[in-house]
C-alpha positions as CSV (number, residue, x, y, z in Angstrom):
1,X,1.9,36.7,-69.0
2,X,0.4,33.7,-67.7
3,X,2.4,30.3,-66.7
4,X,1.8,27.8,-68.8
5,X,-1.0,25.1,-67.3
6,X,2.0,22.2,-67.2
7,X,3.6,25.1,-64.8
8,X,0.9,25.8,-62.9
9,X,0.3,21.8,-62.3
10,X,4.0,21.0,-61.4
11,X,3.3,23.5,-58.7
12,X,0.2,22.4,-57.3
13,X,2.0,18.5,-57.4
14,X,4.5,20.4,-55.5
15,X,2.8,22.4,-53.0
16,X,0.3,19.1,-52.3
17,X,4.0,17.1,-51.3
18,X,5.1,20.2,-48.9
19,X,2.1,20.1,-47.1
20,X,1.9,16.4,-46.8
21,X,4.7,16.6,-44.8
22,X,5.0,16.2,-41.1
23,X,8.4,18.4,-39.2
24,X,9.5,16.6,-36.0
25,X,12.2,17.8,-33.6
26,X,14.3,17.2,-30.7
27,X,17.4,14.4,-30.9
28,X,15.1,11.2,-29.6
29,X,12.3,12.4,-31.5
30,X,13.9,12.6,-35.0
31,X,15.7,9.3,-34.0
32,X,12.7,7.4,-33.0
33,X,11.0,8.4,-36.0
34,X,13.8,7.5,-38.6
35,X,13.9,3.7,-36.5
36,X,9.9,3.1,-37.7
37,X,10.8,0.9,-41.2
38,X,7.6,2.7,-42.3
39,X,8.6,6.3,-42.3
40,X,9.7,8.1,-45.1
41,X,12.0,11.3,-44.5
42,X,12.6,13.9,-46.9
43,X,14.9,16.2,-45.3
44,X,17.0,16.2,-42.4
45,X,17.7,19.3,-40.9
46,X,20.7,20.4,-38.6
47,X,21.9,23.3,-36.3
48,X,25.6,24.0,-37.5
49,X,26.5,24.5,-34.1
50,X,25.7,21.4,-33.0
51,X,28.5,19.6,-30.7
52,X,29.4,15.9,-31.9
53,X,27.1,13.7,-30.2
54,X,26.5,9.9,-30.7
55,X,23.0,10.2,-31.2
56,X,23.7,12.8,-33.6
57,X,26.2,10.6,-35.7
58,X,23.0,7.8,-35.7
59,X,20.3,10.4,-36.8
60,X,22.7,11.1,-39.9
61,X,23.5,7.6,-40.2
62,X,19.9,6.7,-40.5
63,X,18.8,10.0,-42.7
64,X,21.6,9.1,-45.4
65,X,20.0,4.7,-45.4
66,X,16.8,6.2,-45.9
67,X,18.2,8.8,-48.8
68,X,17.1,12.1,-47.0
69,X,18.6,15.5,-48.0
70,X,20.5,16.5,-45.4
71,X,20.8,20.7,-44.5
72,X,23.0,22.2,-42.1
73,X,21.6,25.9,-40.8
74,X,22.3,28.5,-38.6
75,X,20.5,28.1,-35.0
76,X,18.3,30.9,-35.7
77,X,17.3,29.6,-39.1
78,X,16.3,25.6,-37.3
79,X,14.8,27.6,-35.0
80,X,11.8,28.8,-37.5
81,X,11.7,25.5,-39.1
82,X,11.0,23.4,-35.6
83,X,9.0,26.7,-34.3
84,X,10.4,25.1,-31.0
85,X,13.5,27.1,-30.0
86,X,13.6,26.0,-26.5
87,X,12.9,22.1,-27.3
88,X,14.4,20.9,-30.8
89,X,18.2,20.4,-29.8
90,X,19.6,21.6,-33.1
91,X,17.5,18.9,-34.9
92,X,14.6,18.7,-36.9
93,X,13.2,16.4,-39.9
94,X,10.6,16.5,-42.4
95,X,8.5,13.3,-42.4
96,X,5.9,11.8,-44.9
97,X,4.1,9.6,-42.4
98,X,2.3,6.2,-43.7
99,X,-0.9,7.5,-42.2
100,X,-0.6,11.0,-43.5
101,X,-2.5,12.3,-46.0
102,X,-4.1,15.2,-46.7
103,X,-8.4,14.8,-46.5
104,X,-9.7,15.4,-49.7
105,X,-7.1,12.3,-50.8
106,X,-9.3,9.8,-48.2
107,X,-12.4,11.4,-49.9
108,X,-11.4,10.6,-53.1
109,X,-10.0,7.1,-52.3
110,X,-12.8,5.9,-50.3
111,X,-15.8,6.8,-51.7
112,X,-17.4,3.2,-52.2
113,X,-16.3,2.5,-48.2
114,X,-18.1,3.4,-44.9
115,X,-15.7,4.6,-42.8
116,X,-15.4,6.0,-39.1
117,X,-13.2,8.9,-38.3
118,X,-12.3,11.5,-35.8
119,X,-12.2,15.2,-35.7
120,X,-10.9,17.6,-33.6
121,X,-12.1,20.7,-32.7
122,X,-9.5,22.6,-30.3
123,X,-8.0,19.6,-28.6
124,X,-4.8,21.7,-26.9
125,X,-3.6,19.2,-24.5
126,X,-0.5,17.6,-26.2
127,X,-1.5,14.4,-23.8
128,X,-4.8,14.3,-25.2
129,X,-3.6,14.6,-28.0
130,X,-1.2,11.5,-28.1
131,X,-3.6,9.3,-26.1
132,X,-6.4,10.5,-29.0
133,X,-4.0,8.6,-31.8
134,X,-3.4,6.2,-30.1
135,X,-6.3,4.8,-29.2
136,X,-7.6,5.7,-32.9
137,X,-4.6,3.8,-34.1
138,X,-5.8,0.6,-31.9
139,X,-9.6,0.7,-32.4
140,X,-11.8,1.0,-35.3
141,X,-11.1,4.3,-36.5
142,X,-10.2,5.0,-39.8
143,X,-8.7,8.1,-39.9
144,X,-8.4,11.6,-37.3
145,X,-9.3,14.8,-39.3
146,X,-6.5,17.3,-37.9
147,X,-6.8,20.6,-38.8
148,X,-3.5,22.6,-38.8
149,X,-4.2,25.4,-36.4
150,X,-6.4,25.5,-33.4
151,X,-5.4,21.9,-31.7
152,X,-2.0,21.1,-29.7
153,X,1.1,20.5,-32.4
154,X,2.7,17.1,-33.2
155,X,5.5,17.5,-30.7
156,X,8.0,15.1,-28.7
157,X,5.1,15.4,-25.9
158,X,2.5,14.0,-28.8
159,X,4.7,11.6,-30.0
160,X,5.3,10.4,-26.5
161,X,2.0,9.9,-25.2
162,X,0.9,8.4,-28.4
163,X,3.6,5.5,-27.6
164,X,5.3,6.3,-31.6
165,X,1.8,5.5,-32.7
166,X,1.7,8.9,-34.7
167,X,4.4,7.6,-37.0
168,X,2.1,5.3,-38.4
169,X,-1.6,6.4,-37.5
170,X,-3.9,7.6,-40.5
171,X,-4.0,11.5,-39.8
172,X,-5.9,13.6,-42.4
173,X,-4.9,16.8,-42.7
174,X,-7.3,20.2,-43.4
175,X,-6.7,24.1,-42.8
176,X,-10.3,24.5,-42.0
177,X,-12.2,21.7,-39.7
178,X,-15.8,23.3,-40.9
179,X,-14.8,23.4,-44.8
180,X,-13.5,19.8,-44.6
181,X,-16.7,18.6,-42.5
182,X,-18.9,20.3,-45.2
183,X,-16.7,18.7,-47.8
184,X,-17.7,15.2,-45.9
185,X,-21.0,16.0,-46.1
186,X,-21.4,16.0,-49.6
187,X,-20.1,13.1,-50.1
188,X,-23.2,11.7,-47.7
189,X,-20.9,11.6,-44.5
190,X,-22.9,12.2,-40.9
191,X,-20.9,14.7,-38.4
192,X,-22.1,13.3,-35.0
193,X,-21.1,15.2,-31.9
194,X,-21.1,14.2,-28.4
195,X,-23.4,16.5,-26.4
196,X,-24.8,15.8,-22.7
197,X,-27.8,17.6,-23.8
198,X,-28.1,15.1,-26.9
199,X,-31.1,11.8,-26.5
200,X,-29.3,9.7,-28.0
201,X,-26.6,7.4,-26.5
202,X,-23.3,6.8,-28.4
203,X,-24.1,3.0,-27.4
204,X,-27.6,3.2,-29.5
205,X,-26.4,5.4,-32.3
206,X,-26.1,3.4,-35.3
207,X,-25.4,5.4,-38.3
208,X,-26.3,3.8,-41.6
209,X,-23.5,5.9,-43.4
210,X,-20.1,6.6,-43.2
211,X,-19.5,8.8,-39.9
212,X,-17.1,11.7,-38.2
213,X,-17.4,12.4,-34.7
214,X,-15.9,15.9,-33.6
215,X,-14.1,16.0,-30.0
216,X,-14.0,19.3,-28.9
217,X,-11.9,21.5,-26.8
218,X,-11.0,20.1,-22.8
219,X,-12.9,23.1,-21.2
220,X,-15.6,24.2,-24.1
221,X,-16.1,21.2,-25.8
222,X,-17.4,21.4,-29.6
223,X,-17.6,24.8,-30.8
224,X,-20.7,26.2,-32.1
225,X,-19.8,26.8,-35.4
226,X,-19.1,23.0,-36.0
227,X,-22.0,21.8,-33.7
228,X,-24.5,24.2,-35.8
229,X,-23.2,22.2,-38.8
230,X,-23.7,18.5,-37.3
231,X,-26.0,16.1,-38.9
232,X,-26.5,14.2,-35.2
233,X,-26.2,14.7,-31.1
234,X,-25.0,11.7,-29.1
235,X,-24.4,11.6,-25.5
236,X,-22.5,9.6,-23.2
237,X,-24.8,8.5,-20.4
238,X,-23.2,10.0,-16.4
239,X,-23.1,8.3,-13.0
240,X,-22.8,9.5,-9.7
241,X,-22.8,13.2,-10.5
242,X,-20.5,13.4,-13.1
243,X,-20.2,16.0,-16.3
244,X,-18.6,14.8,-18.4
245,X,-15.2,12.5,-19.6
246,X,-11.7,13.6,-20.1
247,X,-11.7,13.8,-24.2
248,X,-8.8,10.9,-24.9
249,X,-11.2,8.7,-22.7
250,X,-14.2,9.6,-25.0
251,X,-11.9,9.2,-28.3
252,X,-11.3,5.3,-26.4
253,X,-15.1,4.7,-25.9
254,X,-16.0,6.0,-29.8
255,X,-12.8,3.8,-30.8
256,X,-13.8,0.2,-29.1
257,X,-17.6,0.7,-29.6
């Protein structure tokens, strides 16, 4: 027998929350994030074997102000919600982020706007990573198209370099970076990649519609796939013998141009 539709929609409402959430772990982590005002936390989750700690105590303290669910679970169990074993520290908390939103929502919501954004294609340095959002954050970028697998993981290391900017940068989330791009794309969005065998200079490049540029992996750059699906080639002219820029420092240039 088949679910009736109001079923069916309650789910989807359901499933379209989970997956708007962000899970941080590790003790300063989950305790810088619960100090941003702007952050929203839906569950707090906790090793039972967890020793009594001060920081703990204020992680609790700040969960309960902020009405969070609190769950207390065997190591093994926190273990496969942080997917860090080694790094969470018995702690880990499920975050709705102001920024964070999954991509079809910004599609929907800005669809009278011309926008900028970022999107990564295999960024796996957690540095880059950081540095990326936060110079997104601070320039005139939009949003960062982040698909789930394939780049570096929101970690203590991202949240670091980012200087906390990840709690409140405007991340778009996708499974697929090539669906979502063609998903841009009918909505008359230009994917622009940077290529040093492109004519165009980033400088020059004036796009008369909205725009996503892709950063692609430290070592390979964009990946065919995504570069065969690009509307445009820039380039980034070189001095003195030079290849090419570190990927956060291109993210900086796109961000301040």
């Amino acid at each position: 027998m088949n679910k009736p539709r109001e079923d069916s929609s309650a789910y989807l409402e359901k499933k379209r929350f989970f997956d708007s959430l962000m899970t941080v772990y590790g003790r300063k982590t989950v305790l810088e994030a619960l100090q941003d005002p702007a952050t929203y936390i839906y569950r707090l989750h906790l090793a039972k074997s967890n020793k009594p700690a001060g920081i703990i105590d204020e992680i609790v303290e700040l969960a309960k102000l902020k009405g969070a669910e609190i769950v207390f679970h065997e190591r093994q169990a926190l273990s496969r919600i942080s997917k860090n074993a080694t790094q969470d520290q018995g702690v880990a908390a499920d975050l709705q982020l102001r920024g964070y939103q999954l991509y079809d929502e910004f599609i929907a919501h800005n669809r009278q706007k011309k926008y900028t954004l970022l999107a990564l294609d295999g960024v796996q340095n957690p540095q880059n990573l950081g540095m990326i959002i936060r110079s997104a954050c601070a320039g005139n970028i939009d949003g960062i198209l982040l698909p789930q697998k394939g780049n570096a993981q929101i970690d203590p290391l991202v949240i670091k370099a980012s200087a906390g900017t990840v709690f409140r940068a405007p991340l778009l989330r996708c499974n697929d970076l090539k669906a979502a791009l063609k998903d841009f794309q009918q909505e008359g969005t230009t994917v622009c990649v940077l290529s040093s065998h492109a004519t165009v200079e980033l400088k020059k490049f004036s796009p008369t519609t909205s725009c996503i540029y892709v950063l692609g992996n430290e070592s390979e750059g964009v990946s065919a796939d995504i570069e065969k699906l690009s509307n445009e080639k820039v380039c980034i002219p070189m001095n003195n013998g030079v290849e090419s820029l570190n990927v956060a420092v291109t993210a900086a240039l796109i961000a301040f141009r």
